[in-house]
Steps between C-alpha positions, in 0.01 A plus 500: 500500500271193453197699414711666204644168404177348447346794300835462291441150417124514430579800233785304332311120523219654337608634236684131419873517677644229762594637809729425779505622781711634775455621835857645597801577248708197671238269336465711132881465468486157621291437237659691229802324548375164511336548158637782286338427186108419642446889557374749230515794740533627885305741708675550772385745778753735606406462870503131584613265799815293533655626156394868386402555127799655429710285625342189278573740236837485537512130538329504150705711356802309608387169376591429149237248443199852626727812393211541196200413675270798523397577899224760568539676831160554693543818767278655698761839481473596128799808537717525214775459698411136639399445133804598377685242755323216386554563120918555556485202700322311191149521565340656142086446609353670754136470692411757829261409676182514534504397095218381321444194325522650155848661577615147694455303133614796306831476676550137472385447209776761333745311777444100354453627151843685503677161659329300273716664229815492703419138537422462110840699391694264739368200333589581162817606596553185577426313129692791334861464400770694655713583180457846562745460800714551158371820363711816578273723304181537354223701362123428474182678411202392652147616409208261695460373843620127336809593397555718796453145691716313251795707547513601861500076501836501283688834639458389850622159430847682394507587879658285780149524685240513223228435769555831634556698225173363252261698744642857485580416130134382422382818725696767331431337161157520526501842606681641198205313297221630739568827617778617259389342141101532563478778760277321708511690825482357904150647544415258184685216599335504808137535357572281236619213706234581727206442199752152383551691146815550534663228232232627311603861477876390456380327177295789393731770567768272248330518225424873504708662235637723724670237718574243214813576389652563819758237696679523799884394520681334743919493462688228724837561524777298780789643629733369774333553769134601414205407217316803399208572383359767338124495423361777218139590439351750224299611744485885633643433803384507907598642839677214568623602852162433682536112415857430592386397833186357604265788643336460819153553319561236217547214772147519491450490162441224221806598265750752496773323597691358216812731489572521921444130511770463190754764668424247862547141362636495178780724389775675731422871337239652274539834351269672289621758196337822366164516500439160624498274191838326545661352784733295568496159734833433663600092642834502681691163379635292778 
């Protein structure tokens, strides 16, 4: 659809991104493959000529070099079924259409921010040493967002492919700080990060003397055939089972996604324990 094409790319140049342009999903794969790393995100439009949007999902998905790159699915049929599709098939960002401008940036904005951290974790994976590939076992406690950072760095290093694990690491980590340790809840997440206080309230919420004594732990331990896991807040737990899986109503969403996106990419099982404080984070070894 030209006419929606053009309203997409006057939304998104105004507000400051580069665009480029596709008019059939031959030419967006095309492109994708011919330059992997120029892209910060994809909307791709689930009905389009020559190469459907599903189909240059797959070819995403399939390519090493794009496997992480966010793609937001434009569709004009919004059922939670079709939804549902996309977000299996890899597809975690999702626009129906008509959609206003407002929503348009609020969508890619969470989409480039959350790659721009993929892409940041991948490149200091790269300067950090891989002596953990020694460790069999190991115990840490963790109690800010920094440290959270420094050791989902090191633990995923002591993994054969510490590019995939470092996101669902970094994800689960920061959960067990957020919404386990300081009981900040999805409705304030979202209004928080909505306002931009949301570092703010982190650093707030730390110092409180009824969050300042409390850590998180995470255990690492290898066997022969697997790396576990096991993450531990002091937090009063959640109803974990609603964010296993990616919800048809949080495609469209700014966060939320954290713990389906770790179960999808990064580790071969996640299982949650008791009232939702613990789980544990299983790799299977080659």
């Amino acid at each position: 659809d030209p006419i929606n094409l053009e309203i997409l790319i006057d939304h998104l140049e105004g507000a400051g991104y580069q665009t480029v342009s596709a008019m059939d999903g031959g030419e967006a794969w095309g492109r994708l493959e011919q330059e992997p790393d120029r892209f910060d995100a994809v909307l791709l439009d689930r009905m389009m000529p020559v190469m459907n949007g599903m189909e240059v999902l797959a070819k995403i998905k399939a390519n090493g070099a794009l496997d992480f790159l966010p793609v937001i699915m434009q569709t004009a049929a919004g059922s939670p079924e079709e939804v549902r599709q996309g977000i299996e098939a890899g597809a975690f960002y999702y626009l129906t259409k008509p959609f206003t401008k407002e929503v348009v940036l609020a969508i890619v904005r969470a989409a480039v921010r959350d790659y721009a951290k993929v892409k940041a974790l991948h490149r200091e994976l790269a300067e950090q040493t891989r002596i953990f590939l020694c460790l069999d076992s190991a115990q840490f406690h963790f109690r800010t967002m920094e440290e959270a950072h420094i050791l989902s760095l090191l633990l995923a290093n002591a993994c054969p492919d510490p590019g995939r694990v470092v996101l669902g690491l970094t994800e689960l980590m920061v959960n067990a700080i957020e919404h386990g340790n300081l009981q900040i809840t999805y409705e304030e997440k979202s209004r928080l990060q909505a306002e931009g206080a949301m570092d703010t309230e982190l650093t707030r919420r730390l110092s409180l003397p009824e969050f300042a004594q409390k850590n998180a732990q995470i255990a690492f331990l290898r066997n022969e055939k697997t790396i576990e896991f096991t993450i531990t807040d002091q937090g009063v737990g959640f109803d974990w089972t609603q964010y296993l899986d990616m919800s048809p109503d949080r495609g469209f969403a700014t966060h939320g996604r954290g713990i389906a996106l770790a179960r999808a990419l990064s580790f071969d099982s996640i299982e949650y324990q008791g009232v939702g404080n613990q789980l544990m984070c299983v790799v299977a070894l080659p």
